[in-house]
ZAVOMI-897356 format. One record per residue (C-alpha): residue in three letters; residue number from 1; x negated, y negated, z. Coordinates in steps of 0.2 Angstrom, whole numbers, plus 2048, in hexadecimal, padded with zeros to 3 digits. Each point is the difference from the previous one (the first is absolute). Last residue first. Layout:
# residues N
@r:ALA&k:NUM&x:X&y:Y&z:Z
...
//
This chain:
# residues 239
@r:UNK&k:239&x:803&y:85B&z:804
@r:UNK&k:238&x:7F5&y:801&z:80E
@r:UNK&k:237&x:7EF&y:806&z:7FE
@r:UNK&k:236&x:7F4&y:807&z:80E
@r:UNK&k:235&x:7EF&y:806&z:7FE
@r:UNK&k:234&x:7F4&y:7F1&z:7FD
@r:UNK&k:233&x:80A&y:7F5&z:80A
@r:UNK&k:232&x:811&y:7F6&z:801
@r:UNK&k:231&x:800&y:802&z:7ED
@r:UNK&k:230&x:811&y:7F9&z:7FD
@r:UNK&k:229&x:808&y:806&z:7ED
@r:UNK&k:228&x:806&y:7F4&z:7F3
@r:UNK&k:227&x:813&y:7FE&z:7FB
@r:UNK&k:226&x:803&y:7F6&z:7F0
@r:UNK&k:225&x:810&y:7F5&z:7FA
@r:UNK&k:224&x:7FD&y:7EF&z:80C
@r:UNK&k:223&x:804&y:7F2&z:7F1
@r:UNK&k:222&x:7FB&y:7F2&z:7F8
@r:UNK&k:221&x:804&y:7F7&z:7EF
@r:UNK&k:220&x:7FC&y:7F5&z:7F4
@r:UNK&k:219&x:7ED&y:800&z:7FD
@r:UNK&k:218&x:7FF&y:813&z:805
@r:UNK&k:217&x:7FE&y:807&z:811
@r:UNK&k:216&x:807&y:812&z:808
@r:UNK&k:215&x:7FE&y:7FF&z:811
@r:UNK&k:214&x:7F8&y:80E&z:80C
@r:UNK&k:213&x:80B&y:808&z:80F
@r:UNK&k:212&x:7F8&y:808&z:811
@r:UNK&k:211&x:808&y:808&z:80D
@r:UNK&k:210&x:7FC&y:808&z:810
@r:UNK&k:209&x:811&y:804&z:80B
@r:UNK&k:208&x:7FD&y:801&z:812
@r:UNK&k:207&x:802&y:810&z:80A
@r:UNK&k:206&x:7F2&y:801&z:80D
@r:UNK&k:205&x:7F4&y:807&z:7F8
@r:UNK&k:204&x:801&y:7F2&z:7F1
@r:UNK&k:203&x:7FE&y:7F0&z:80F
@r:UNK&k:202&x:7F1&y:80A&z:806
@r:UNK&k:201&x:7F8&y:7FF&z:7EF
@r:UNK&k:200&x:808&y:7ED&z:7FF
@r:UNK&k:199&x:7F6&y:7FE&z:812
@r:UNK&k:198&x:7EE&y:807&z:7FB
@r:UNK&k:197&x:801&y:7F7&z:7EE
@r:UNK&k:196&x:804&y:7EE&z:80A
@r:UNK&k:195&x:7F2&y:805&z:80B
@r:UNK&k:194&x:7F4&y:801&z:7F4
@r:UNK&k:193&x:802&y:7EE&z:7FB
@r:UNK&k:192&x:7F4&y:7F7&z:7F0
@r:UNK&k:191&x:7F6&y:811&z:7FF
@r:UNK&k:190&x:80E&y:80C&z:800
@r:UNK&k:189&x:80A&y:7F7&z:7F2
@r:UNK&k:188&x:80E&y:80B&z:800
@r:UNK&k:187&x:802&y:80B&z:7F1
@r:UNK&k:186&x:80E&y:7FE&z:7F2
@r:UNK&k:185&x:800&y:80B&z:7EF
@r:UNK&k:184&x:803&y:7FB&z:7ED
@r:UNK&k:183&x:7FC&y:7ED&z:801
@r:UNK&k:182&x:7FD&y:7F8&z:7EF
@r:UNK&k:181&x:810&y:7F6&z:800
@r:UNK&k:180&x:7FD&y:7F8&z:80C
@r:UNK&k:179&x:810&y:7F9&z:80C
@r:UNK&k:178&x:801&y:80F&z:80A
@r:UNK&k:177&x:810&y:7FD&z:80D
@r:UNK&k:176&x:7F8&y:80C&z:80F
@r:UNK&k:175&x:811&y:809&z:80A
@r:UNK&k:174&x:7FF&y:805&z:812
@r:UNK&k:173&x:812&y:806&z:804
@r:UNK&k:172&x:805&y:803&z:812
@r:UNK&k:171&x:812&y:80D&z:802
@r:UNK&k:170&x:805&y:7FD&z:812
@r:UNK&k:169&x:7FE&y:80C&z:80E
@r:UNK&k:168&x:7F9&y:7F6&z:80D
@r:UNK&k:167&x:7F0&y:805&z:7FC
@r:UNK&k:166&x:803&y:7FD&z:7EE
@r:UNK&k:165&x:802&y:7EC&z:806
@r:UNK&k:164&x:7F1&y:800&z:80C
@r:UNK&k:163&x:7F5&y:806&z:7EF
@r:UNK&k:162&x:808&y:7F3&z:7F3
@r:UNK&k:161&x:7FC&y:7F2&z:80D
@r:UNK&k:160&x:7EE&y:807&z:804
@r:UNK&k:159&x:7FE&y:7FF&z:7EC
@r:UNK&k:158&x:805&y:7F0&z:800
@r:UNK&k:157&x:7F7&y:7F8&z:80D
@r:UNK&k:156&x:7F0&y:808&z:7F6
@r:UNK&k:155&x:804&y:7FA&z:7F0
@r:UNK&k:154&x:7F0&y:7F2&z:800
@r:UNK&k:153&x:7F6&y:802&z:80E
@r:UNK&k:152&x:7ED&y:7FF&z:7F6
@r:UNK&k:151&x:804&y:7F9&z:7EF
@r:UNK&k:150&x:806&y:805&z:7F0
@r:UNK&k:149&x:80A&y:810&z:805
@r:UNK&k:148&x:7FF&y:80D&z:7F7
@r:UNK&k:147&x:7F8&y:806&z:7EF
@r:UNK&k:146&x:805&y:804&z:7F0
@r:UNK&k:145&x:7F6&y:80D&z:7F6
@r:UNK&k:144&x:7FC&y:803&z:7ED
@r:UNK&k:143&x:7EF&y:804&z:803
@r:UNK&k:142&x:7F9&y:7EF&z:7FA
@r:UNK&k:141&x:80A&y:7F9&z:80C
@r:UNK&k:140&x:811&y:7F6&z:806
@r:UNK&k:139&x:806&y:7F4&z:80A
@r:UNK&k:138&x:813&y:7F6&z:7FF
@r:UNK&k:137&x:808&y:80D&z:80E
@r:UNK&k:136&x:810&y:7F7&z:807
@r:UNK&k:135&x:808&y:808&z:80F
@r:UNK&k:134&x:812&y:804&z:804
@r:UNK&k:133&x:80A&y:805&z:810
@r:UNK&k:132&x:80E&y:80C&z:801
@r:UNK&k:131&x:80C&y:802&z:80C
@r:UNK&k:130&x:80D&y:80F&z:7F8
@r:UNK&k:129&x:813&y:800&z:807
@r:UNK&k:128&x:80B&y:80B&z:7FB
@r:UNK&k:127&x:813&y:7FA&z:800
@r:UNK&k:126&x:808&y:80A&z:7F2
@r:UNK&k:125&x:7FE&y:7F1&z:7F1
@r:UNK&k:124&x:7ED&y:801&z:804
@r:UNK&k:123&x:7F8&y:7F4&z:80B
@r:UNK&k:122&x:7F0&y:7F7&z:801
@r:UNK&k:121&x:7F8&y:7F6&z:80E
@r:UNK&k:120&x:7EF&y:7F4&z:7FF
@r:UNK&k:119&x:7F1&y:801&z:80A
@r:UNK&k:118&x:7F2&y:7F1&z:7FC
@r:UNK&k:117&x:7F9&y:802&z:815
@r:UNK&k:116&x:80B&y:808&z:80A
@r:UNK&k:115&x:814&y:800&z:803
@r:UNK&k:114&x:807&y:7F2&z:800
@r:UNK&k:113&x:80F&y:7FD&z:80A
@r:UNK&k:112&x:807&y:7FB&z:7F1
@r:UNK&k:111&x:7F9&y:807&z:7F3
@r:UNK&k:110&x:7FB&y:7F4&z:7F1
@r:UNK&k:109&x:804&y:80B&z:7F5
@r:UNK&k:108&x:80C&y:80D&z:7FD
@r:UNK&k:107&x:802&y:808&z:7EF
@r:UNK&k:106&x:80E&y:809&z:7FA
@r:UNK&k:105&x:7FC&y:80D&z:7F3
@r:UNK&k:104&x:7F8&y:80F&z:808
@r:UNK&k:103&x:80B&y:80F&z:7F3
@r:UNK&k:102&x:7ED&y:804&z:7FB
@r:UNK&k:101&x:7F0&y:7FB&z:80C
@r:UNK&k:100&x:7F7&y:811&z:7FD
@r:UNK&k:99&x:804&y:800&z:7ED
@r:UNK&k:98&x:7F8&y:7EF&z:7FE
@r:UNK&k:97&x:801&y:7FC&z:7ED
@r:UNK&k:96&x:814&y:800&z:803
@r:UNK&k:95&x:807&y:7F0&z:7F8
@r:UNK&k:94&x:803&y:7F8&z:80F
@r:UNK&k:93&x:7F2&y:806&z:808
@r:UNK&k:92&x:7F4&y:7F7&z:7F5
@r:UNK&k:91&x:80A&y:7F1&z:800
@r:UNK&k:90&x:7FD&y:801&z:814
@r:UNK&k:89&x:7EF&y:802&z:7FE
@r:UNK&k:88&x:7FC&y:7F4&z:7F2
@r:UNK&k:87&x:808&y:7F3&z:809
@r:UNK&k:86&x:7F9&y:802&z:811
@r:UNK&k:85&x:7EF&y:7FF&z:7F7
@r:UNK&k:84&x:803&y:7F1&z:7F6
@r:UNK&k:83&x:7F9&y:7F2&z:80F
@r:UNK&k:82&x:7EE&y:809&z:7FF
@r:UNK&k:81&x:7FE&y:7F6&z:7EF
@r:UNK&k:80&x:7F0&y:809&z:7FA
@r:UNK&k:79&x:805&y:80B&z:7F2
@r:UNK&k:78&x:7F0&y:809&z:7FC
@r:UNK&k:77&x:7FA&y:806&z:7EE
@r:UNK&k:76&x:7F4&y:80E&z:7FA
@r:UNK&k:75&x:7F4&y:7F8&z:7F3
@r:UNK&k:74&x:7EF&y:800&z:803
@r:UNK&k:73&x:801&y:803&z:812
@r:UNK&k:72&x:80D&y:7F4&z:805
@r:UNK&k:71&x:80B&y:7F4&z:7F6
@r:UNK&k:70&x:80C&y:7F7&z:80C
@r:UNK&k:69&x:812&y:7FA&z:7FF
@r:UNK&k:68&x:80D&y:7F3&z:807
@r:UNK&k:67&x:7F6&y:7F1&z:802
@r:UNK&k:66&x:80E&y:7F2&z:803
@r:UNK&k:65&x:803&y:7F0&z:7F4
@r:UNK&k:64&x:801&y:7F0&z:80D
@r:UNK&k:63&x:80F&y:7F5&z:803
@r:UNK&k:62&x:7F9&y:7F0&z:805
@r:UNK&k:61&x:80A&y:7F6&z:7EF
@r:UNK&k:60&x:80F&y:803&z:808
@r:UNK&k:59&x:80D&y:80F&z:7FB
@r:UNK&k:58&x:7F7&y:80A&z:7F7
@r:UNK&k:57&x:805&y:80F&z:7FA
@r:UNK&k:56&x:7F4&y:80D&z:805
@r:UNK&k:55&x:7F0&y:804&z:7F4
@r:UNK&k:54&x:7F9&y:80F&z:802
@r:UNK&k:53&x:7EF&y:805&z:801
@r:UNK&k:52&x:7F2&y:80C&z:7FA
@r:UNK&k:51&x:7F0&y:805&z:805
@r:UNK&k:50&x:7EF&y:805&z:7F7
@r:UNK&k:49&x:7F0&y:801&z:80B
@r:UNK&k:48&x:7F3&y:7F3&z:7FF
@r:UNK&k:47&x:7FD&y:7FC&z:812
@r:UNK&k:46&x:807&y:812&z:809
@r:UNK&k:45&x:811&y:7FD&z:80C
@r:UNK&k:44&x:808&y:80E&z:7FC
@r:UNK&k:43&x:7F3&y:80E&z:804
@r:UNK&k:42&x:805&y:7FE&z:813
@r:UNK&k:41&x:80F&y:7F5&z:803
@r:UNK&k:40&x:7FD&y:7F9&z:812
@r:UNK&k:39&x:80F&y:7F9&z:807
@r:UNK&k:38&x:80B&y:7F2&z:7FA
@r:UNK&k:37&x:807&y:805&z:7F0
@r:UNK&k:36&x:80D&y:7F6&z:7F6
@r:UNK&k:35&x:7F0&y:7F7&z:7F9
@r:UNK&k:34&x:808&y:7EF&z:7F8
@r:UNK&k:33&x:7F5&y:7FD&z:7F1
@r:UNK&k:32&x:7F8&y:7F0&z:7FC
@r:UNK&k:31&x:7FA&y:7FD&z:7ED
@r:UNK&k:30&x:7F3&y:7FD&z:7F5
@r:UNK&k:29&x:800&y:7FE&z:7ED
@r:UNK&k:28&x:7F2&y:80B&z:7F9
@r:UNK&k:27&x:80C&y:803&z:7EE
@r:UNK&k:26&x:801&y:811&z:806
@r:UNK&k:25&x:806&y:7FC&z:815
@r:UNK&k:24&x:7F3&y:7FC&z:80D
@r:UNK&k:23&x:808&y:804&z:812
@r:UNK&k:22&x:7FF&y:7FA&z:812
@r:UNK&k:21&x:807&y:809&z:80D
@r:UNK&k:20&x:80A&y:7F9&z:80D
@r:UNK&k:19&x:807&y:80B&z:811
@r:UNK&k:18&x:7F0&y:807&z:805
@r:UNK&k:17&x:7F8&y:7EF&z:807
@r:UNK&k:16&x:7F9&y:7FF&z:7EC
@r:UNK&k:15&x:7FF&y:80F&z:7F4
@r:UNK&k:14&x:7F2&y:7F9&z:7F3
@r:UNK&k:13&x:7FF&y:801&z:7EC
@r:UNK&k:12&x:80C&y:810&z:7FC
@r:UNK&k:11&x:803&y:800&z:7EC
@r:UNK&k:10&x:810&y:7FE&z:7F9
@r:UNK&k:9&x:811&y:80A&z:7F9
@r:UNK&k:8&x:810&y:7FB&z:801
@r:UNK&k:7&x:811&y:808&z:804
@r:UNK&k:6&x:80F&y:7FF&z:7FA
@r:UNK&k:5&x:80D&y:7FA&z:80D
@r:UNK&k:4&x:80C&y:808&z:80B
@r:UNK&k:3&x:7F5&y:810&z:801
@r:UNK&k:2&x:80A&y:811&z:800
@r:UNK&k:1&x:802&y:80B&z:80E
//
């Protein structure tokens, strides 16, 4: 997915009520950022950090630039516009860099009845049908690790969609959209929810597809091209 616009470096000042951020540009000009993120960006959000923006064609004089990127960790970088990731999944699929969701080319979303919490319906050109449900993972450490969820509940009505769903004989995709760059394995974030590890173990008994795809980042371009392994814990690996 390529960016509309070119993008623009500046220096992070403040993020204000989650959606504005407030930005000091090279000749110290400030400037008011639209944040396309409302929930908790861990890492992103540093004072001082360098970001970059886009500028949309305006068409009043409110239009606002929108934060598009983070750097993180001394240099890896973070696409923080959470509204890309169905985009990047199903352009990835299109063009084959998710071999387990090959030939699944018409997406189905909103369902109607819906059918738990964020699940959306692929099908392939025979009829299969896959639910699949997508998360954002934006954190990353020192080891190289992403972590999951953010905050305490988050994914857990999802994950107990996905697992009713393969009960009743359906094929159930969990798959985590990595938007840093400098993420090479996935864990779950024991210390913020435990039981959101418990139930996505239980969740991979049971039959569930465990994904997880990193994006490719440059200046004009995005992309999901990478697939990184889920540590569910210190002894199990899914790939």
């Amino acid at each position: 997915m390529k960016f509309k616009q070119t993008l623009t470096e500046a220096i992070l000042l403040k993020r204000h009520y989650r959606f504005l951020a407030e930005v000091s540009l090279k000749n110290r000009q400030k400037r008011m950022l639209y944040c396309p993120n409302l929930g908790l960006m861990p890492q992103c959000d540093i004072l001082g950090s360098r970001v970059w923006f886009s500028s949309p064609v305006r068409l009043s004089q409110g239009c606002l630039d929108v934060w598009e990127l983070s750097e993180v960790n001394g240099g890896w970088l973070v696409c923080v516009h959470a509204a890309y990731t169905q985009n990047l999944v199903q352009e990835a699929i299109k063009f084959g860099r998710i071999p387990e969701l090959i030939g699944f080319n018409d997406w189905q979303t909103p369902l109607v009845p819906k059918i738990g919490d964020g699940i959306e319906l692929l099908m392939n050109s025979e009829g299969q049908q896959c639910f699949l449900h997508l998360e954002n993972v934006l954190s990353g450490d020192e080891k190289n690790e992403g972590h999951f969820p953010n905050k305490k509940g988050e994914g857990i009505a999802a994950l107990k969609a996905l697992i009713a769903l393969r009960e009743n004989g359906c094929r159930a995709v969990l798959l985590y959209c990595i938007q840093h760059n400098g993420v090479y394995a996935l864990k779950t974030a024991n210390t913020i929810d435990e039981q959101y590890g418990i139930l996505l173990r239980e969740a991979a008994k049971k039959g569930v597809e465990i994904l997880a795809y990193r994006l490719s980042i440059a200046m004009d371009e995005i992309a999901l091209t990478t697939k990184v392994p889920v540590l569910l814990s210190e002894n199990t690996i899914f790939h």
